[in-house]
C-alpha positions as a Markdown table, in Angstrom:
| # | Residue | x | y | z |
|---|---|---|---|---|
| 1 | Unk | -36.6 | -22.0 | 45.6 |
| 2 | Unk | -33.5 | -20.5 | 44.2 |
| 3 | Unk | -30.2 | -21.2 | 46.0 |
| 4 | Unk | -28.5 | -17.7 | 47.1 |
| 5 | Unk | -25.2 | -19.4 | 48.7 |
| 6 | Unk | -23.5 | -18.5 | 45.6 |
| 7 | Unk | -24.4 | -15.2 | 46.0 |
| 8 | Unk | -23.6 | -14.8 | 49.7 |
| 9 | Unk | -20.3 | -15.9 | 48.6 |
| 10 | Unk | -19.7 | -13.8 | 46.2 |
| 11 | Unk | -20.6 | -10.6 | 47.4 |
| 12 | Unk | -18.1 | -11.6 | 50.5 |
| 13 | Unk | -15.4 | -12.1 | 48.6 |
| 14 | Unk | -15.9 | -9.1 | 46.0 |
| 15 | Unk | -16.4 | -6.4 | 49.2 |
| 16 | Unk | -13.6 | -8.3 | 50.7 |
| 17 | Unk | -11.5 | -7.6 | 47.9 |
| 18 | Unk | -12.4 | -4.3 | 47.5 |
| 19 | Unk | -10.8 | -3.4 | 50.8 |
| 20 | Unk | -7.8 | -3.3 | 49.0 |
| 21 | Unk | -8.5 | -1.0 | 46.2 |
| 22 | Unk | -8.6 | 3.0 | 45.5 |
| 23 | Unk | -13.1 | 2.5 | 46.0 |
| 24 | Unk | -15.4 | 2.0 | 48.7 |
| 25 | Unk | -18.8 | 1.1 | 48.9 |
| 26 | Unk | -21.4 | 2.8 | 51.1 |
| 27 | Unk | -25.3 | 2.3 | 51.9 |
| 28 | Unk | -24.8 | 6.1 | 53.8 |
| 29 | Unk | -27.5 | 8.6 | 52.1 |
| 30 | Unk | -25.4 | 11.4 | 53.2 |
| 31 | Unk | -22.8 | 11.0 | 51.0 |
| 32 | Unk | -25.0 | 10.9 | 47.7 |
| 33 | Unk | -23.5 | 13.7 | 45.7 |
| 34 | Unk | -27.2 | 14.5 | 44.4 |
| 35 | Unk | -26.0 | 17.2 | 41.5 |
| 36 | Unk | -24.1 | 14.1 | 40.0 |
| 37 | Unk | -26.7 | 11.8 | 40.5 |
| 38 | Unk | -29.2 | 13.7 | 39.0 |
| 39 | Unk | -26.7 | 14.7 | 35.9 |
| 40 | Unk | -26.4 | 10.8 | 35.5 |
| 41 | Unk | -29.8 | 9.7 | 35.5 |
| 42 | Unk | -30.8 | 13.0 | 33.7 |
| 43 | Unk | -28.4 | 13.1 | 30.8 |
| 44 | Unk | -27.2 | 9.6 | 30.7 |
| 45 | Unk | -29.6 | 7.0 | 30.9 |
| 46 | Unk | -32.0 | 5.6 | 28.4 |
| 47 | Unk | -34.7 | 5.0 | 31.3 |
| 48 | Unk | -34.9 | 8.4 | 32.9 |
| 49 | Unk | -33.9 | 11.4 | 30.4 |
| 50 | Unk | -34.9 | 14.4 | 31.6 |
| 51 | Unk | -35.9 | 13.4 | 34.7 |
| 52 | Unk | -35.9 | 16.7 | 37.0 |
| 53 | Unk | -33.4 | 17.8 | 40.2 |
| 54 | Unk | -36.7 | 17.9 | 42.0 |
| 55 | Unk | -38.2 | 14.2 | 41.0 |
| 56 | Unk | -34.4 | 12.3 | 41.6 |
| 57 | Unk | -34.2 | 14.4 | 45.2 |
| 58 | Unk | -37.8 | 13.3 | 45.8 |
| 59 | Unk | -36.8 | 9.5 | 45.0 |
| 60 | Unk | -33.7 | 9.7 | 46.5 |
| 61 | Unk | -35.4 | 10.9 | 49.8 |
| 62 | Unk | -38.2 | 7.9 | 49.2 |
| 63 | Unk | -35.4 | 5.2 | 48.9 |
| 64 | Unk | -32.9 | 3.5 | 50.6 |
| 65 | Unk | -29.1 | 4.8 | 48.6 |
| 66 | Unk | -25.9 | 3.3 | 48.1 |
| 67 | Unk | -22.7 | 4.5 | 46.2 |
| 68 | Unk | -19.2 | 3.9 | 45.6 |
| 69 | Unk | -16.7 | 6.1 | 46.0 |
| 70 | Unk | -12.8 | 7.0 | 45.2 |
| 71 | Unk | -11.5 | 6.6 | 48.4 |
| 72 | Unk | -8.2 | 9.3 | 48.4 |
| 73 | Unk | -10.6 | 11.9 | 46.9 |
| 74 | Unk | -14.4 | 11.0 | 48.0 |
| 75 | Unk | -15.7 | 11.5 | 44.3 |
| 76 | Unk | -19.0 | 9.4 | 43.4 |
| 77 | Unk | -18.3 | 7.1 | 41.1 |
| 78 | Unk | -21.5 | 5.1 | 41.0 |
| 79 | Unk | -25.0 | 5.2 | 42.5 |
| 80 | Unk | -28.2 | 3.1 | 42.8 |
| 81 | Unk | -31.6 | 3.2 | 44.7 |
| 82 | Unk | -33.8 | 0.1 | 47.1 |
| 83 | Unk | -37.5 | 1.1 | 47.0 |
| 84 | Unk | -38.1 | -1.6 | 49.6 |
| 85 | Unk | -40.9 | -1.6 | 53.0 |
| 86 | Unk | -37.6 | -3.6 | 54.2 |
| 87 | Unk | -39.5 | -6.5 | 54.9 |
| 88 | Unk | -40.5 | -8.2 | 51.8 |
| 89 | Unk | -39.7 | -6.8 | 48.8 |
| 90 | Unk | -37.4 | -4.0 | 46.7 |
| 91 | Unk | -37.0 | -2.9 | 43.7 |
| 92 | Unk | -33.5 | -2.2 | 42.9 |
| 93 | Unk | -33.6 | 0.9 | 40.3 |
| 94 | Unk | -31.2 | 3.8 | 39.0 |
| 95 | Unk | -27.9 | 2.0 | 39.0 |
| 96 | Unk | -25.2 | 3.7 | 37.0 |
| 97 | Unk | -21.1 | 3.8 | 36.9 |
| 98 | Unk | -19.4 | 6.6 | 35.8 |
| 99 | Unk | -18.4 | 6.1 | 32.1 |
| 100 | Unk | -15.0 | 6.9 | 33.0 |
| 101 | Unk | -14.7 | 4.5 | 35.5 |
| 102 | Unk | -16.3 | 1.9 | 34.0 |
| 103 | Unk | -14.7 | -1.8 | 33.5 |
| 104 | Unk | -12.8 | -2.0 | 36.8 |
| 105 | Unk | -15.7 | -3.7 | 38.8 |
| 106 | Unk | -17.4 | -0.7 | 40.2 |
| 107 | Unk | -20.9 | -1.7 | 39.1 |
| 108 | Unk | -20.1 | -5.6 | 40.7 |
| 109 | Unk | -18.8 | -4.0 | 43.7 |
| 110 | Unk | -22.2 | -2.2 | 43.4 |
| 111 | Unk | -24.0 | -4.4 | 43.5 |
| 112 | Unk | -22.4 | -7.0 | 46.2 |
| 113 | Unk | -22.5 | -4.0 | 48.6 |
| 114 | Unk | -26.1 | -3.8 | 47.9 |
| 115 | Unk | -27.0 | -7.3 | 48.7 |
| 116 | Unk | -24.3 | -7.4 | 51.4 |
| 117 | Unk | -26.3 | -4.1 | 52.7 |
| 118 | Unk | -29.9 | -5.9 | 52.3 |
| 119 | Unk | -29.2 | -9.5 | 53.7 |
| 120 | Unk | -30.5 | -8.6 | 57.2 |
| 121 | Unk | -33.7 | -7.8 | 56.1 |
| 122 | Unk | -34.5 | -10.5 | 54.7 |
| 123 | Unk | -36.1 | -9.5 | 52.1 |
| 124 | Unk | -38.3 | -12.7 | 49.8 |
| 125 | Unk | -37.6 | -10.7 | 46.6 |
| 126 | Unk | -35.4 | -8.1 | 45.1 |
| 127 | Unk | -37.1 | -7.0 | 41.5 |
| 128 | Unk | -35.2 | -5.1 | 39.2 |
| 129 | Unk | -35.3 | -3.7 | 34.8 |
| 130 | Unk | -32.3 | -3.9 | 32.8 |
| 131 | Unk | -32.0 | -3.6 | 28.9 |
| 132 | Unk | -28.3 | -3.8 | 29.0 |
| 133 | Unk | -26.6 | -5.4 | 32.1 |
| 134 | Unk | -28.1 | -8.8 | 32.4 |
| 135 | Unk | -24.5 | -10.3 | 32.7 |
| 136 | Unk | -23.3 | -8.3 | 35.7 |
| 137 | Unk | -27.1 | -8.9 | 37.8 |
| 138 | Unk | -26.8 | -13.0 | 36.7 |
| 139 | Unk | -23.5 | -12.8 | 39.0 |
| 140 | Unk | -25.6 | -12.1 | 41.9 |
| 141 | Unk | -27.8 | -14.7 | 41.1 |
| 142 | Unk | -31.0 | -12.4 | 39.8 |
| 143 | Unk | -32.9 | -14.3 | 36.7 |
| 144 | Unk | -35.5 | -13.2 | 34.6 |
| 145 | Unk | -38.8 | -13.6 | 35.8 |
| 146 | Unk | -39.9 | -16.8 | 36.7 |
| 147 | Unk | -43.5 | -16.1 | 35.8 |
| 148 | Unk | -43.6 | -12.7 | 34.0 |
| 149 | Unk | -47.1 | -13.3 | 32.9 |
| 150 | Unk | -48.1 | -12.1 | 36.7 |
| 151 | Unk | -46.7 | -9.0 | 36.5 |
| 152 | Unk | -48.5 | -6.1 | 35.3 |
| 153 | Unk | -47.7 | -2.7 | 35.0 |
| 154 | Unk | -49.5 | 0.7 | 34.6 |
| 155 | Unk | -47.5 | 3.8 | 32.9 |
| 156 | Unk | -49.4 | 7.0 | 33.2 |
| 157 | Unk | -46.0 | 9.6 | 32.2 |
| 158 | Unk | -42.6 | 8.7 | 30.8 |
| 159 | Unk | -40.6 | 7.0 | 33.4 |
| 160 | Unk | -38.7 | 10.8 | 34.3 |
């Protein structure tokens, strides 16, 4: 069993922190500025190009949402999805920071609210994919795989 103190403390401090700058986090589907969403996943990502306003609406209704956001103007700056029963298990998917915010923390502040968010659940495992942001998940104290070999998948259409 993996120890998730280091975590807990983390995510505390980072949110804590984050009190005091110009961004706030928020787990409120509400405020999801869908058009931007679904121009970032669309037109930005390597995992979902093309991916239609119709199919991100549709997973953004099928998932639990979180965002940051510049606090004087209430601009999205960065977005990602929980497909979770909220018991058990999630899968952590669609996380993306604005390009021209990127570097100040956004995605760690991200990220800590998510956990923050998910704690009272209690969830046994959070899953997640990343090609390029291993370093900023490891901080939160995800790992590869302990035993990959179980996993399996099955792709019938490109992941739009």
């Amino acid at each position: 069993m993996r120890s998730r103190g280091h975590a807990a403390l983390n995510c505390t401090k980072l949110l804590d922190e984050a009190m005091d700058t110009q961004y706030r986090f928020s787990g409120n589907t509400a405020e999801i500025d869908r058009e931007r969403v679904h121009r970032w996943i669309s037109e930005q990502t390597y995992w979902a190009p093309g991916r239609s306003r119709a199919r991100q609406d549709a997973a953004i209704d099928g998932s639990r949402n979180f965002g940051v956001y510049d606090s004087a103007s209430n601009r999205q700056v960065a977005y990602a999805r929980m497909v979770t029963n909220g018991v058990t298990f999630a899968w952590l998917c669609d996380a993306f920071v604005d390009p021209d915010v990127r570097g100040h923390g956004i995605g760690a502040m991200l990220i800590a609210g998510i956990v923050e968010n998910c704690r009272p659940l209690g969830l046994r495992r959070i899953a997640l994919s990343t090609s390029d942001a291993h370093g900023l998940y490891a901080k939160f104290d995800f790992t590869p795989l302990a035993t990959s070999e179980s996993w399996m998948e099955r792709l019938d259409q490109p992941n739009s």
